[in-house]
C-alpha positions in Angstrom: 6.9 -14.9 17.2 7.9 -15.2 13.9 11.7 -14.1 12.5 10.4 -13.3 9.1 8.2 -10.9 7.4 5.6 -13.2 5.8 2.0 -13.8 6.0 0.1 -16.4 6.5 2.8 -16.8 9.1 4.4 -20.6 8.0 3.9 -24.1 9.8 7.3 -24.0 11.0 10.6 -22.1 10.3 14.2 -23.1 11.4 16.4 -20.3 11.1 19.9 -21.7 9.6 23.5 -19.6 9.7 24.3 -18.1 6.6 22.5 -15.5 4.5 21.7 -15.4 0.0 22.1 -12.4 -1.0 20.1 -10.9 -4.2 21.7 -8.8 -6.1 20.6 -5.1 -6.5 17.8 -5.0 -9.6 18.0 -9.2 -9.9 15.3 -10.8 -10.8 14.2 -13.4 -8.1 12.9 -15.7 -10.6 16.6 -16.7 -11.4 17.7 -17.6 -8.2 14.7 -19.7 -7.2 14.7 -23.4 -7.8 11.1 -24.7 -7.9 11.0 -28.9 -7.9 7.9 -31.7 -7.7 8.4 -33.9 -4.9 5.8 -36.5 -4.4 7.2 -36.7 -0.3 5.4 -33.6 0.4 2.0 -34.4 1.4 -0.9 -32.1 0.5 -1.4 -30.2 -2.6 -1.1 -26.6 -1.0 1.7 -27.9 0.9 5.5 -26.7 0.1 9.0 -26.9 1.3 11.6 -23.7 1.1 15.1 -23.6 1.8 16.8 -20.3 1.8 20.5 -21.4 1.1 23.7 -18.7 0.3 22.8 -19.6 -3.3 19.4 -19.2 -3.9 15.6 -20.1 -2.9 14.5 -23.6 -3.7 11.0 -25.0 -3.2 9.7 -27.7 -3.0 6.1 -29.4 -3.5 3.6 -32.5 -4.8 2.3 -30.3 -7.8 2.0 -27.0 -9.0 -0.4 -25.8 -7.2 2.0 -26.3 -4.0 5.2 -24.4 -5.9 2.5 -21.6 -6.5 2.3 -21.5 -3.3 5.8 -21.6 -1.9 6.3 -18.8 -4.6 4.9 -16.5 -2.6 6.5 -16.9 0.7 9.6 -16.6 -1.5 8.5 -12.7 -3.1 7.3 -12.1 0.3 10.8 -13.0 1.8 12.8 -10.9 -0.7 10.1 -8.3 -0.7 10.7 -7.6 2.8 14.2 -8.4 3.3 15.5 -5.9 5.7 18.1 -4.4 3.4 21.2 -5.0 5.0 24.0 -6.4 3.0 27.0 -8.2 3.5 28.1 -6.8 0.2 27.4 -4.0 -1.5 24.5 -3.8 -4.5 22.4 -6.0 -2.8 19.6 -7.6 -0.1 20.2 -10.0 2.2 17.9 -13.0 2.9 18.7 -15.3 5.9 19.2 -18.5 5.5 16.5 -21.2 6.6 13.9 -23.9 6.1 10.1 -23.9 6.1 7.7 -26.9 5.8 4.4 -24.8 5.1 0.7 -26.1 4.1 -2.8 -24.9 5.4 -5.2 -25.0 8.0 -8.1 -24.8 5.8 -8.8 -26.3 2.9 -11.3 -23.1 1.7 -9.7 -20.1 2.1 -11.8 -17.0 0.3 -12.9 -13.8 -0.2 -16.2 -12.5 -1.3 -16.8 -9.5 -3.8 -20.0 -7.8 -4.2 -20.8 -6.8 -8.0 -24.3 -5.9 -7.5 -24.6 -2.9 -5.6 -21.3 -1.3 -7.1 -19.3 -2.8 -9.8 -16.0 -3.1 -10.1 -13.2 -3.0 -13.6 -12.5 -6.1 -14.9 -8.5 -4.9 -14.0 -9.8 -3.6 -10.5 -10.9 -7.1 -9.8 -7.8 -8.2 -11.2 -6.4 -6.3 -8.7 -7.7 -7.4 -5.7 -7.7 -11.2 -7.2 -3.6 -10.8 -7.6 -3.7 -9.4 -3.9 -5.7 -12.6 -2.7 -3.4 -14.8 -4.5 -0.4 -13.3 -2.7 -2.0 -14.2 1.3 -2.3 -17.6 -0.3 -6.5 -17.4 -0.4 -7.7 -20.2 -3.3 -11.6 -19.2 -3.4 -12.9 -16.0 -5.3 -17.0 -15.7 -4.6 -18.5 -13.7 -6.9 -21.6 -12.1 -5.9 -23.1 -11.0 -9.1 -26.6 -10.4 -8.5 -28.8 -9.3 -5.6 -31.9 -6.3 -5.4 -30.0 -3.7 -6.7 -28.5 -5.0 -10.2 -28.0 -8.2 -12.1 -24.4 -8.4 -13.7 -24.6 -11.6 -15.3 -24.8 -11.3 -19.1 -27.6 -14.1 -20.1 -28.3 -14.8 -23.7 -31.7 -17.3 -22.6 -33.0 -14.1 -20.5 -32.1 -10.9 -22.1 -34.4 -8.5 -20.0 -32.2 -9.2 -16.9 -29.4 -7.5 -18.9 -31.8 -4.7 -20.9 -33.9 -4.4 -17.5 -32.6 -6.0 -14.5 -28.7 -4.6 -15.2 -29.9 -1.0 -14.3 -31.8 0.7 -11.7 -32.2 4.7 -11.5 -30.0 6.0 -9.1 -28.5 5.0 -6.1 -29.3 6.0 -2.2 -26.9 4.1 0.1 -26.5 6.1 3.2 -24.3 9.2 1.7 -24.0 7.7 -1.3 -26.6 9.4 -3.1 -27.1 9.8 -7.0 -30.5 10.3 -9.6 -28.3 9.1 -11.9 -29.1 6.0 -13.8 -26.7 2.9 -12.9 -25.9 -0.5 -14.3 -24.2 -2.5 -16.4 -23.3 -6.2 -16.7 -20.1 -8.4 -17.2 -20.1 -10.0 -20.2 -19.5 -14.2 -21.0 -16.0 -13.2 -22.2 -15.2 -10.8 -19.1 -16.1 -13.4 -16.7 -14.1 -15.9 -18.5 -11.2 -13.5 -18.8 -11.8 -13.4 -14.6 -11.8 -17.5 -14.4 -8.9 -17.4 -16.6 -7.4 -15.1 -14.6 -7.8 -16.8 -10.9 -6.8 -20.1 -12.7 -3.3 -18.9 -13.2 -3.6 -18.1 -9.5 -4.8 -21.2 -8.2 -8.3 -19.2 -7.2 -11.5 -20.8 -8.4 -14.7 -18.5 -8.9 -17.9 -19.2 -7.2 -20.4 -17.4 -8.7 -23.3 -16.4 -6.3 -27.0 -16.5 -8.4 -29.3 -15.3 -5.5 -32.8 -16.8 -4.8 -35.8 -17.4 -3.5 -34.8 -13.8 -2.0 -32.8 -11.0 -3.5 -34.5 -11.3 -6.4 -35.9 -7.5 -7.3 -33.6 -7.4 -10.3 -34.8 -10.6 -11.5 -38.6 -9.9 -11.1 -37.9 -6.5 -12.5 -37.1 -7.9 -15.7 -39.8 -11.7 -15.8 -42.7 -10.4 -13.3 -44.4 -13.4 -14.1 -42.3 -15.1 -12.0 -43.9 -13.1 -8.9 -46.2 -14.9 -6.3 -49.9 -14.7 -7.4 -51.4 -11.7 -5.1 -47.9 -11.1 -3.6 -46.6 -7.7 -4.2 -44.1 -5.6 -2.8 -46.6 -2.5 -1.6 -45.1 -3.0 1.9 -41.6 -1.7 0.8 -40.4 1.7 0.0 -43.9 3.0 0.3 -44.9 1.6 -3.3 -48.6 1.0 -4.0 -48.5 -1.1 -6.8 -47.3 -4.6 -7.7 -44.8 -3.6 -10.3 -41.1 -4.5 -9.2 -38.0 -2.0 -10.1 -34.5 -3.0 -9.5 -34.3 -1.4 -6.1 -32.1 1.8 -5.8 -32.0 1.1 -2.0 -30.0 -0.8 0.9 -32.1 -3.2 2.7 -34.3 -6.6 2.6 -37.2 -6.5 0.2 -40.2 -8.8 0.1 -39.8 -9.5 -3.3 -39.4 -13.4 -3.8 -39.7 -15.9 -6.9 -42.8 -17.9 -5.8 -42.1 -21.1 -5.3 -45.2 -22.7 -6.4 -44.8 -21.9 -10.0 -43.2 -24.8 -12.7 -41.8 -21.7 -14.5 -39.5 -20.2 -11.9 -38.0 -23.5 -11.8 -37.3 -24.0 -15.3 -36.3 -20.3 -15.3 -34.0 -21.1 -12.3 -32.1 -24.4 -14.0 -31.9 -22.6 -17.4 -29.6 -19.6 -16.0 -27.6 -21.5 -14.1 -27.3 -23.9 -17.0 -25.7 -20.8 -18.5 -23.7 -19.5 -15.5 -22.2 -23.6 -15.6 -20.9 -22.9 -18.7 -18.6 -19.8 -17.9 -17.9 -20.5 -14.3 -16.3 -24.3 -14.4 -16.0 -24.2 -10.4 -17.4 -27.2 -8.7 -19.7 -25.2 -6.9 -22.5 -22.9 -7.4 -23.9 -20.5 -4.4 -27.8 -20.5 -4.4 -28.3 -17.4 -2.1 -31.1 -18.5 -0.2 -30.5 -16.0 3.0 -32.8 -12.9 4.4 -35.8 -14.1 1.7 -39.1 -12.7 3.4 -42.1 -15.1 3.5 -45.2 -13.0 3.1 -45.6 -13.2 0.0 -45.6 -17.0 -0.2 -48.2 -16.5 2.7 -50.7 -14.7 0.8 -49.8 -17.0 -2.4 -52.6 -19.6 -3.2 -49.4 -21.4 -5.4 -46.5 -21.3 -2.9 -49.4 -22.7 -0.4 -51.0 -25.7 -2.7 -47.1 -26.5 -2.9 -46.9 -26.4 0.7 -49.9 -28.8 0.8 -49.0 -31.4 -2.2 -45.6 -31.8 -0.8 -46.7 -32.3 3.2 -44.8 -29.0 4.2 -45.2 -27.9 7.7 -44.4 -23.9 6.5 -42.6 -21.5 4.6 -39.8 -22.1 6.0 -39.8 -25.8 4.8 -41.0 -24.4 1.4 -37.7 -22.4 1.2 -36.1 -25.8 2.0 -38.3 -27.5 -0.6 -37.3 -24.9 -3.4 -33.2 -25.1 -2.5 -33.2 -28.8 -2.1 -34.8 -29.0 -6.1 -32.5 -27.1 -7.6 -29.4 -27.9 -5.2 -30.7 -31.3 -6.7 -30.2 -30.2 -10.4 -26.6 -28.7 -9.5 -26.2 -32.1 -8.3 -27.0 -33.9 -11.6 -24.8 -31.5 -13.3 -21.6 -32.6 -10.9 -22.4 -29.5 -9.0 -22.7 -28.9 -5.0 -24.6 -26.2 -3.8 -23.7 -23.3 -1.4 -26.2 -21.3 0.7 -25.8 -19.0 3.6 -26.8 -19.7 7.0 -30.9 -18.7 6.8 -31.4 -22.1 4.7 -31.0 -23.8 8.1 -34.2 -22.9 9.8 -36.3 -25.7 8.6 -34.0 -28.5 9.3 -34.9 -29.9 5.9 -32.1 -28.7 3.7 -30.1 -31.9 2.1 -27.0 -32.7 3.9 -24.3 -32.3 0.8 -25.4 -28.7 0.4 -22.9 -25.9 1.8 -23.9 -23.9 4.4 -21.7 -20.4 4.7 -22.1 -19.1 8.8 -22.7 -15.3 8.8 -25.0 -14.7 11.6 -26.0 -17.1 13.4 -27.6 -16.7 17.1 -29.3 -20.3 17.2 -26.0 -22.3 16.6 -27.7 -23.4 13.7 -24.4 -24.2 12.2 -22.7 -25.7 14.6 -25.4 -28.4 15.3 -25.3 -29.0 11.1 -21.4 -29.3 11.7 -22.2 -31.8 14.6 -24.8 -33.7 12.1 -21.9 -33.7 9.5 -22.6 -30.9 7.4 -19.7 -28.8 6.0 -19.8 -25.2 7.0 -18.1 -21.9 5.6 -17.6 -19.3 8.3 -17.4 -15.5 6.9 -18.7 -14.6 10.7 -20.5 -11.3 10.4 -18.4 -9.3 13.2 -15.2 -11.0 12.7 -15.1 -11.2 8.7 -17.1 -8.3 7.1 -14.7 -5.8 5.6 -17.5 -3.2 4.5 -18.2 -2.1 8.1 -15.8 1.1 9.8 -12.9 -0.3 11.3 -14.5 1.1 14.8 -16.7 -1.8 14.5 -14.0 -4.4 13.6 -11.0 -3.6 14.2 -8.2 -5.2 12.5 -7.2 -7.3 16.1 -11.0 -8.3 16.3 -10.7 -9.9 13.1 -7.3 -11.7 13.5 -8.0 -13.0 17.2 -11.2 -14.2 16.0 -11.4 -18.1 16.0 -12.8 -19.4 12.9 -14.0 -23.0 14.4 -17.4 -22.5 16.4 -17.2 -23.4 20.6 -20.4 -25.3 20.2 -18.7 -27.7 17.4 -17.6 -30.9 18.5 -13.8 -31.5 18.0 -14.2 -34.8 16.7 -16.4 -32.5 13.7 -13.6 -29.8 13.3 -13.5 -31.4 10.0 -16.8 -30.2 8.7 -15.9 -26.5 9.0 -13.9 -26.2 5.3 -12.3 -22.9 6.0 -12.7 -18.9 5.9 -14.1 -16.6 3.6 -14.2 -12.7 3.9 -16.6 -10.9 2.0 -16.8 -7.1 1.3 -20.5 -5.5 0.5 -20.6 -2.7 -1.5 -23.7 -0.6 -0.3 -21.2 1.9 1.0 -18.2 1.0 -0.7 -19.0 2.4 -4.7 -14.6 2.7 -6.0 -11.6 0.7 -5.9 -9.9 2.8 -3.4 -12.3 2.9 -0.7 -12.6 -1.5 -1.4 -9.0 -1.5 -0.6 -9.1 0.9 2.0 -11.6 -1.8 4.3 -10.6 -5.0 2.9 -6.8 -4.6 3.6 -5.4 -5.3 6.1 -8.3 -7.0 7.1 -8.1 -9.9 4.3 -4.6 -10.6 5.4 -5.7 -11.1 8.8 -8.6 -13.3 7.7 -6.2 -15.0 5.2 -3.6 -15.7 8.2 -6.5 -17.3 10.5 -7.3 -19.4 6.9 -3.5 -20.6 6.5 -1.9 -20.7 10.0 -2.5 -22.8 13.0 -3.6 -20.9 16.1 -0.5 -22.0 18.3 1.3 -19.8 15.2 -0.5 -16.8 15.4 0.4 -13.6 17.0 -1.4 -10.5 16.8 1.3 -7.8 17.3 3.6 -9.9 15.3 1.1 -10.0 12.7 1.2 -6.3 12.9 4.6 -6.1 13.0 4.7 -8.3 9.6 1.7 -6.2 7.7 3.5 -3.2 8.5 6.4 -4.2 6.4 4.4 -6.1 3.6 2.0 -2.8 3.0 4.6 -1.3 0.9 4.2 -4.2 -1.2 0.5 -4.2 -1.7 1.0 0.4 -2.6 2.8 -1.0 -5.1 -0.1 -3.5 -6.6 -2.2 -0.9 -6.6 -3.9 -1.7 -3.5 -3.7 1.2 -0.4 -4.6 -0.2 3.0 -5.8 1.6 5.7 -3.0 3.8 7.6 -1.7 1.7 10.7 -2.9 4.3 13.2 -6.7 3.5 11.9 -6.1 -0.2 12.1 -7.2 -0.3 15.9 -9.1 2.8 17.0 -9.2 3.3 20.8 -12.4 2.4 22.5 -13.8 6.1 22.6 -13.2 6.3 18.9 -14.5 3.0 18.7 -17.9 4.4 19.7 -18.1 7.5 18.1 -17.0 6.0 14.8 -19.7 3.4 15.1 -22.3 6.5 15.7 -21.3 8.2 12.7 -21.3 5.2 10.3 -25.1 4.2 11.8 -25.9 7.9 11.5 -24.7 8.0 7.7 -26.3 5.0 6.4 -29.3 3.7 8.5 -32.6 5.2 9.9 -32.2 6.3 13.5 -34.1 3.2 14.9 -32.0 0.9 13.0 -28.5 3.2 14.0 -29.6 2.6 17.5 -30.1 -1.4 17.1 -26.9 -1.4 15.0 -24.6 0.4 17.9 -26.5 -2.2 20.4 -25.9 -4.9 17.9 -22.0 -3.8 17.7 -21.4 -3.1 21.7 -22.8 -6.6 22.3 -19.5 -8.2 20.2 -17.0 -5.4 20.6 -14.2 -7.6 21.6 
């Protein structure tokens, strides 16, 4: 159990006699001591000593001091109040050698369906920073709106930025929406997570995903592949979709075009976002129109492909191969797996995986993200995943080998935003999820608690109120099983079709611990 009020719950804490006390209206700034100390191994690692006359820290580089920093705000922030003199807070006195489990510790924002203010992002960013996460992936574009402002493609700004109204369970509007970040916003967001220690990973979806894209360059469309077969449309023009869901629309992967299309915006999206890596997509990308494609299939054929599935392989291998000559690794999420061709350096990110996909990649030597779909999504009711479901969970897969624990680089958290269209309701699911997610990220197992955990987010959500960010009350944290069911029934009921409500709840009962 731990004796102070601080998440990600520290590698160890001695508790030490004496107590500093910070005077009433101080700043903290003054009384903390921040030093470089080559001796502390690890550049996220820190030292803190809590001494009668101040706060020092202690680290390798900045990054590390950053990091100590905010075990320090957290320690004043939630200092129980209690003085030994009046005008003041009283800290106890102690010392805490700290650095993280995981060397990729994120959370995931969806622009696409909902965009958020540049200061709304800087919101939740600022948030992030304080549980210690040091990965902000930003997905920017998907079916339902591309927010990527591109001076080589204008129409997927002019056309693919807007789509005309929005259905998303009981969100529903006619109203036209859209909108794009700008080059200088999105640099005023890198800018931002560097003073944090964040870096941006900016998310370009393909071969799937792509309606917004093929809204605005249908010539990039599979030759007698259309999208009749969704939404009841009879023709073979694409609109930036106003609708949840997975669409068959697809770049076709036997076209030159699309791939000269494909390494000219990301050539663009390299030069605002200066992160090291650069997430392809490449999940829940529907195959029949590559079937019925005479292109996609003479590719199949020159290249000695055994199917689609390879061809998906095939089209994120090439340009995972031109990140690469760029300096750049790839990411992808866990669908890029089924062929067993993708190239070993590339990313894979674990959502939902039933074929342990993943863990035989981390076996092979692969590095996986896990953002497990009913541990880690923040966008679902609480009655799904409850805030205990998402701490307890254990990030490394059984089926991974321990001398392979290596190959799993850390946690990330992502929040969708079908359902999820202002800042209030974002904050509402993420938190105090993230901070759960962050802990599993930062702390080893043997550390973790989860009614301590509650314990310690129950003092520290005064803090985030005062960011601007309002959790969830602590009574909806962890519904009882009945409301656990009837919650689930009424978020399947708002948002899905009925068959797809009833696969949902079977979906959710099957992983409600």
């Amino acid at each position: 159990m731990s004796n102070i009020n601080v998440i990600p719950v520290p590698l160890k804490t001695a508790m030490k006699v004496g107590e500093f006390i910070l005077p009433e209206s101080a700043s903290l700034v003054k009384f903390v001591k921040k030093k470089i100390d080559k001796s502390v191994e690890g550049d996220e690692a820190y030292r803190l000593e809590v001494t009668p006359e101040g706060i020092k820290i202690a680290a390798s580089c900045e990054r590390g001091l950053f990091m100590g920093w905010q075990t320090a705000k957290q320690l004043a922030m939630t200092a129980n109040g209690t003085t030994t003199s009046p005008g003041g807070v009283s800290l106890p006195c102690l010392e805490t050698e700290d650095r993280p489990r995981f060397a990729y510790r994120g959370f995931m924002i969806d622009s696409s369906r909902h965009m958020q203010a540049v200061d709304e992002l800087k919101t939740m960013i600022r948030a992030a920073a304080f549980f210690k996460f040091n990965v902000f992936h930003w997905h920017i574009c998907d079916d339902q709106g591309f927010r990527f402002e591109s001076g080589k493609y204008p129409l997927l700004n002019t056309v693919g930025s807007w789509r005309d109204g929005s259905h998303f369970g009981k969100i529903k509007s006619a109203e036209r929406y859209g909108g794009f970040y700008t080059k200088d916003e999105m640099r005023e967001i890198v800018d931002f997570c560097g003073r944090h220690y964040i870096d941006v990973i900016p998310e370009i979806e393909m071969p799937g995903h792509v309606s917004a894209v093929l809204a605005s360059y249908p010539e990039f469309l599979c030759a007698n592949g259309n999208n009749a077969a969704d939404n009841n449309i009879t023709s073979d023009k694409i609109d930036v979709k106003i609708l949840p869901g997975i669409f068959s629309d697809i770049l076709c992967a036997g076209k030159e075009g699309v791939y000269e299309f494909v390494c000219g915006l990301l050539d663009e999206v390299m030069e605002v976002f200066p992160s090291k890596y650069i997430h392809l997509g490449g999940d829940e990308a529907p195959k029949k129109n590559w079937r019925a494609c005479p292109n996609c299939q003479s590719r199949i054929k020159e290249n000695s492909l055994a199917d689609e599935e390879e061809l998906q392989a095939y089209f994120i291998n090439r340009v995972s191969g031109y990140l690469k000559s760029r300096g750049k690794t790839a990411l992808t999420w866990n669908e890029s797996l089924k062929s067993g061709k993708l190239d070993t350096e590339v990313i894979t990110q674990m959502w939902m995986d039933k074929e342990d996909l993943c863990a035989n990649r981390a076996n092979g030597g692969g590095n996986i993200i896990i953002s497990d779909f009913f541990a880690y999504y923040a966008d679902y009711p609480y009655a799904m995943t409850p805030l205990n479901k998402t701490y307890r969970h254990e990030p490394i897969p059984k089926k991974v080998k321990k001398e392979n624990h290596g190959n799993i680089l850390g946690v990330e958290t992502p929040i969708w935003t079908e359902y999820v269209d202002n800042f209030d309701k974002m904050a509402y699911q993420c938190y105090p999820r993230f901070a759960a997610a962050a802990e599993s990220a930062w702390s080893e197992p043997k550390n973790k608690n989860a009614d301590d955990f509650i314990k310690r987010m129950k003092k520290i959500t005064p803090i985030l109120k005062k960011t601007g960010v309002n959790p969830a009350l602590a009574g909806e944290w962890n519904p009882l099983p009945h409301q656990r069911a009837s919650g689930m029934i009424k978020f399947a009921a708002k948002n899905y079709s009925l068959d797809f409500a009833k696969e949902f709840i079977k979906m959710a009962k099957e992983n409600k611990k």
